[in-house]
N, C-alpha and C positions, 0 to 999 in steps of 0.2 A: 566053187571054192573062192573065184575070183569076187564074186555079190559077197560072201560071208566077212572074206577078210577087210571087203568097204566097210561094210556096218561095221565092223568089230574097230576099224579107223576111228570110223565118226565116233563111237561109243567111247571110246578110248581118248577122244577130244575134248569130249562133252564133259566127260569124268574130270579131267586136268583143268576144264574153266571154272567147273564148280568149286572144285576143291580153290584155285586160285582165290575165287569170289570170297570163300568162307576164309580163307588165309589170310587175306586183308583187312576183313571185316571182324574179325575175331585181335590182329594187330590194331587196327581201328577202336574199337571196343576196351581192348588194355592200355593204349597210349591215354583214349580218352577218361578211362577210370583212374590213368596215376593222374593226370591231370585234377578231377575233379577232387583227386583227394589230397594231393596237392596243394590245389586253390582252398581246401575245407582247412589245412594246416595251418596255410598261410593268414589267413582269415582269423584264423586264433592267434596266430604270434603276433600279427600286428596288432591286435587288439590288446594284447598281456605287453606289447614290447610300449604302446601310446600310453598304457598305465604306468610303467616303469618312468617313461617320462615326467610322471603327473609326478610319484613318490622322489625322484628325484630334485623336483625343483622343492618338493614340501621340505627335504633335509637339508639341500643350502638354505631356505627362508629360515628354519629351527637352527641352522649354522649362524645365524645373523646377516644372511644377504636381504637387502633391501629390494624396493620396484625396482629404482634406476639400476642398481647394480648386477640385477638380474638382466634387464633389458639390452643393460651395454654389453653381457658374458657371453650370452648365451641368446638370442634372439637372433632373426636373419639368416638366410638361406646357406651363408659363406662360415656360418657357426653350427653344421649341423653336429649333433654326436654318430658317430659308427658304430655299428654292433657288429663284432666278428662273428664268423659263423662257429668258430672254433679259438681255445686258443693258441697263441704262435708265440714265437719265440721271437720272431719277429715283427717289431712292435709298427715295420713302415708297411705290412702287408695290407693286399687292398681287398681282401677273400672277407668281404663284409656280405653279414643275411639282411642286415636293411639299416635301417637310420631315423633318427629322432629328430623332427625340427621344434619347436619351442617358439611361441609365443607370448606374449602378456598384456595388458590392459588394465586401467581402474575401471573402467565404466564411469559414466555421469555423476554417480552416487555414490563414489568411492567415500570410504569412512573405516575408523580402527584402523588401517594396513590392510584392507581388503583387497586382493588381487587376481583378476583373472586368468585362468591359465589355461593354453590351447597348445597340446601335446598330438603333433602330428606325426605317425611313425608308415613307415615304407617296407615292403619286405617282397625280396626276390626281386630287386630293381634292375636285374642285369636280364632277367627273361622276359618274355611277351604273357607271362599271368603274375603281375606285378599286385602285389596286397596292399592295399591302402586304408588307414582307417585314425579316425581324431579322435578325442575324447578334451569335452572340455571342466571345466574344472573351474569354482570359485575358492578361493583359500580367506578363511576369515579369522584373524587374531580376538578372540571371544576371553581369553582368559580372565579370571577375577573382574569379570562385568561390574564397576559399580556406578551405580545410576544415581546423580546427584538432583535432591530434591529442588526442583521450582513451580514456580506457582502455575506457570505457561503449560508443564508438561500435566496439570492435572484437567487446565481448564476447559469447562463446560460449554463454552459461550461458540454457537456452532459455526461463527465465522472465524473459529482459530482452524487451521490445518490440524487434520488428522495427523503429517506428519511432525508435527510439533507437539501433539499430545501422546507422551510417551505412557499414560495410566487410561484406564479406562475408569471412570468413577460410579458409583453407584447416583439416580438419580435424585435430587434435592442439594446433594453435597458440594462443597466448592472447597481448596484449600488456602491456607495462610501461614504462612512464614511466620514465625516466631521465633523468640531468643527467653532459654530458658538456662539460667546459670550459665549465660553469655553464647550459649551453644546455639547454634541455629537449626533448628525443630520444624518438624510439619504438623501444623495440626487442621485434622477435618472439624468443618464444620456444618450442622443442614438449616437454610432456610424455613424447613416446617417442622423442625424438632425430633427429625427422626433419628432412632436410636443404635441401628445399625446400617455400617459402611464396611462397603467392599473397595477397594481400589486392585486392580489386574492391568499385566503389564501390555498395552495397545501391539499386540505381535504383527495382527494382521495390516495395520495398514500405515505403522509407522516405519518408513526405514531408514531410520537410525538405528534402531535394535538389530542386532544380530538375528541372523536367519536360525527361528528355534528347530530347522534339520538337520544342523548342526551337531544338537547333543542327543538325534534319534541313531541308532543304531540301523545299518540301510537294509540290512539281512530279515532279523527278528523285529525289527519297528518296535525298539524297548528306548522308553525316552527316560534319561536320568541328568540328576543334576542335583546341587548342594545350594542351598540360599541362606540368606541370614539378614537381620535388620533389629536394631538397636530400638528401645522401646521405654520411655519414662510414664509409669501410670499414675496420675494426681501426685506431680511433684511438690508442689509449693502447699496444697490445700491437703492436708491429712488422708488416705484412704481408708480410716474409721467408718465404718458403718456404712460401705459404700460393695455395691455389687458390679464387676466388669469383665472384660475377658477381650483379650488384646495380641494379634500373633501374626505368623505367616499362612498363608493359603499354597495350595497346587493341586492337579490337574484341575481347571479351572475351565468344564465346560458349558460355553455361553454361544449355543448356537441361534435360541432363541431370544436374541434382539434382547437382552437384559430383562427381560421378565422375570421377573424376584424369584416367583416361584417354579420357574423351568433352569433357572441354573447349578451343576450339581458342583462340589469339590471339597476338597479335603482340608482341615483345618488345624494347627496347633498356636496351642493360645497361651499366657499367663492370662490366671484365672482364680478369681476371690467372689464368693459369695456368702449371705448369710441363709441360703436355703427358703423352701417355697414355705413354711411353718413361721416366718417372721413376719411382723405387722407391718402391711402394705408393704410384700414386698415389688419388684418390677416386674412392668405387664409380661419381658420374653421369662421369666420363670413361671408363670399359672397361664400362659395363652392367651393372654388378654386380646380382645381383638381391636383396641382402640387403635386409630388410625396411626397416632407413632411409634405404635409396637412392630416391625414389619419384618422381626423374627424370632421364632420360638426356639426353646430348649426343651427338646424331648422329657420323656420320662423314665431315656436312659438315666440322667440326672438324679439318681437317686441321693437324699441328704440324710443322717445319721437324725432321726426321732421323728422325722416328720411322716412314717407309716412304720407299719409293724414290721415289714420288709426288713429293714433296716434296724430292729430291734436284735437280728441273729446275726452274731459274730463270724460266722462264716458267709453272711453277706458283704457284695461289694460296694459301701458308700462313702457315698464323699461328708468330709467334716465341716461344717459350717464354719467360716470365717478364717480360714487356710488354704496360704497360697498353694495354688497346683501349677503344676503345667500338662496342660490335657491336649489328647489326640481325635477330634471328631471327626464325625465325615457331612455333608448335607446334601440328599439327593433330591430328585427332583420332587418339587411337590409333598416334602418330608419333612417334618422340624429337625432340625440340630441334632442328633445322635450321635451319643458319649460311648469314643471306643477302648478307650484308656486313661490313665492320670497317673500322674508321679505326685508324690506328694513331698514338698519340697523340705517339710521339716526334718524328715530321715532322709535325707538326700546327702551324699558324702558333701563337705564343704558348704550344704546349704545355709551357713551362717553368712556367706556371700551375697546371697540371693535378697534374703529374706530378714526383717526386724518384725519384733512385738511390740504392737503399740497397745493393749492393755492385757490383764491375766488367758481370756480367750480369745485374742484376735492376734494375726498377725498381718503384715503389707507387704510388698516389695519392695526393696529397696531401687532409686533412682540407677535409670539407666542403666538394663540388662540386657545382652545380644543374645538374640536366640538364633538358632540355626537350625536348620534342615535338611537333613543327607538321605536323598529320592534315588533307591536305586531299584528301576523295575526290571526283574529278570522274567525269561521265558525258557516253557520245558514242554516238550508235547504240542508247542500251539497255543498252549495258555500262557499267558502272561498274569504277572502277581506287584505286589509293593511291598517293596520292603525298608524301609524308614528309619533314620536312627535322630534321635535328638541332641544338643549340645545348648549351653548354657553358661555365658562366665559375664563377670561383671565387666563393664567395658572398660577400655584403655584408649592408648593410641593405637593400639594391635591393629592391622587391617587384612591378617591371615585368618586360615581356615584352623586353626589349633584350639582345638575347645579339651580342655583337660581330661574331662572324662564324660562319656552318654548318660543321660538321665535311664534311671529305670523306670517300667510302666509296669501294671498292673492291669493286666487286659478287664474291660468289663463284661461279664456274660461268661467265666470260663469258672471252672472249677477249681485248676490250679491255682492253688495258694500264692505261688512265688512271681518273680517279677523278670523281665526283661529286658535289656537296650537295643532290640532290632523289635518292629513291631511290623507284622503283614497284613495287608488287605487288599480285595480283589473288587471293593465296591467300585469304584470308578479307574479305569484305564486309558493308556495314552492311544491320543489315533492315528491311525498313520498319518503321518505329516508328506507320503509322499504323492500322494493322489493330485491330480494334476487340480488345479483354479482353486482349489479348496482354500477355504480362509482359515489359516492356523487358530486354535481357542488363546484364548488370552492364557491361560496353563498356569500361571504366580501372578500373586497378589499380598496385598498385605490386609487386614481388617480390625475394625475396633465395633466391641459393642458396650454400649455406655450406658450410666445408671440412670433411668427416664426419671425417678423420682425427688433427683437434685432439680431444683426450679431455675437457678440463674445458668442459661446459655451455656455464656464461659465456663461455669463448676461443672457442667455436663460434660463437655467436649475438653474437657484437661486430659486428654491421654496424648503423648507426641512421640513421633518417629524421628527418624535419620537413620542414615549413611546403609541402604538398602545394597548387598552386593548378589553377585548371581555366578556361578562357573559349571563346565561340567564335573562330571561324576562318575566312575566306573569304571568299566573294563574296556570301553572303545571312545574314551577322551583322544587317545593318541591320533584317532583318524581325525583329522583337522578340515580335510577338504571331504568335497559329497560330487558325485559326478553326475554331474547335469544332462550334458547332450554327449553323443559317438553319432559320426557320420560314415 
């Protein structure tokens, strides 16, 4: 009995360490999981409380605080914000979950009101698994971009800086300042007579321009925005018997090195031709391949008599020697294709636009602002365009107020009737967030002009000005884009 009741000791010992080992081990195990879950909370609130930061300083700058006034408010250790964990009734309690410190900066290259901002937030500062996390932050004042025309920001000559050439130009072309009815104009012009010019806006390597991530969307990667640019076509010299077509450009991608025929994008233009059935007409309406034709118009481009096509009234063509304003697209390696046209004579108000200069011709009249409303939405993963056009004659206006959208007339569709929103899926924006990527040049402006006028100067009569740019859409309000979290 006395051997049985040792064992039954020892066993009865043995029992009580185990159990002791698993009691601890199992306390061990629970303290360490609120901890890790804990720390996984923490870790999320400082990250949502450093953005809180970020949005807080965007509302005083949208309040009117300036750099300095931010810097002097709210910057330094002795200025931090508290965040209570709860709220109290008492407003001197010190029961804070963490705190917000605030930094700011221009950087080197500061420009517009551009300000940096370094949102540092703390959380659980009073225990030993303290959360910590930055988010930093450039805040860019972009609104109503207008980029005034000079000769420096077009020029060719490759010992100008890139960051001084705010246009990318097509090659041959160089620009010249002129004064037309006292206004001061851009007009292109090319050394070997070529008859179409691109000009897009230098994204990638000039910084002065606003950073175009700005107006991308950081979720869906949907980029929009509104443009517009004022356009006189052969003001002084009649545009009788003259073929052109003159407007804004976007999504403008030029990944290969400006090679004519590898860049794709989208086009709206005011637009007057006499159709491919007139005597000599210009080389880009029949394809000519001589050397200053260096682009084509499709055979979307269909003209009223000049095929049988167009002899049936329920085809869609265009009228010889009436203004339009047309929607193309041009992709890679592709002539010119015609994806819509408004035709400006049944246009509400189009007595604005447009005069007759004999029984079947009409022209444009001097100095008309077109504009361009790019709003790319996403559903599914697919991303689409959707477009609206505006049109008024210019003033001193320098707002976004166009009276009313042009209607189009889709080409290729069935439907009889017309629309002010026009969609296309041919060319998309790219994500702008991918890292070293060189943003495309995205807007531009172009002119293409009639080869068969002989004198230089009568060629190259079409002139711009007062070029503006802003965002668009449903996520303009997001103003900053968050760069770095540490």
């Amino acid at each position: 009995m006395k051997d049985n009741q040792g064992a039954l000791l020892i066993t009865f010992i043995i029992f009580l360490t185990l159990v002791g080992i698993l009691a601890s081990s199992i306390a061990f195990l629970l303290q360490n999981e609120s901890y890790a879950v804990k720390s996984e909370n923490s870790v999320e609130q400082s990250y949502y409380l450093a953005e809180s930061g970020l949005r807080y300083v965007i509302m005083k700058i949208k309040e009117g605080k300036n750099y300095n006034e931010l810097k002097d408010e709210y910057e330094y250790d002795d200025r931090t914000i508290h965040i209570p964990k709860a709220a109290s009734r008492n407003p001197q309690s010190k029961d804070f979950a963490g705190n917000i410190s605030l930094k700011f900066n221009k950087g080197e290259l500061q420009k517009r009101g551009d300000i940096y901002i370094h949102s540092y937030a703390q959380v659980d500062t009073e225990s030993f698994v303290e959360s910590k996390r930055q988010l930093n932050a450039e805040y860019e004042d972009a609104n109503n971009l207008n980029i005034d025309f000079e000769v420096k920001h077009f020029d060719q000559d490759p010992n100008v800086s890139d960051r001084d050439r705010v246009w990318n130009l097509t090659d041959t072309f160089y620009a010249k300042i002129t004064k037309i009815n006292n206004i001061s104009s851009l007009q292109l012009k090319s050394d070997q007579q070529w008859n179409w010019v691109l000009s897009s806006l230098n994204w990638g390597k000039n910084d002065k321009l606003p950073d175009l991530r700005l107006y991308q969307y950081v979720i869906t990667k949907v980029l929009s925005y509104k443009i517009q640019i004022k356009i006189n076509c052969y003001p002084v010299f009649s545009q009788l018997g003259r073929d052109f077509m003159a407007g804004l450009n976007f999504r403008v991608i030029n990944d290969n090195n400006y090679q004519r025929d590898r860049i794709a994008y989208y086009g709206i233009s005011l637009f007057k031709s006499a159709g491919r059935n007139q005597g000599n007409p210009p080389c880009w309406l029949v394809g000519d391949s001589s050397s200053d034709c260096n682009q084509h118009l499709g055979y979307s481009f269909q003209f009223e008599g000049e095929d049988e096509i167009c002899q049936d009234p329920r085809e869609k063509c265009l009228i010889p020697n009436v203004p339009y304003v047309i929607f193309w697209v041009k992709k890679e390696n592709k002539d010119i294709e015609l994806l819509a046209y408004c035709d400006l004579r049944n246009t509400q108000g189009g007595e604005n636009f447009i005069k007759k200069l004999k029984t079947l011709e009409w022209g444009f009249k001097d100095w008309l602002n077109i504009g361009a409303f790019i709003k790319e939405k996403e559903s599914a993963g697919q991303k689409i365009n959707e477009i609206q056009i505006g049109l008024r004659a210019t003033s001193d206006q320098t707002d976004w107020e166009f009276p009313d959208k042009l209607r189009f007339v889709k080409v290729g569709h069935n439907d009889p009737g017309s629309s002010t929103t026009l969609t296309d899926r041919s060319i998309l924006s790219k994500d702008l967030s991918i890292i070293n990527q060189i943003p495309p040049d995205e807007i531009g402006f172009h002119a293409l002009y009639d080869n068969r006028v002989k004198s230089s100067f009568y060629k190259y009569d079409i002139y711009f000005n007062d070029f503006r740019l802003d965002c668009h859409g449903d996520y303009c309000t997001q103003k900053f884009e968050k760069l770095t979290q540490f």
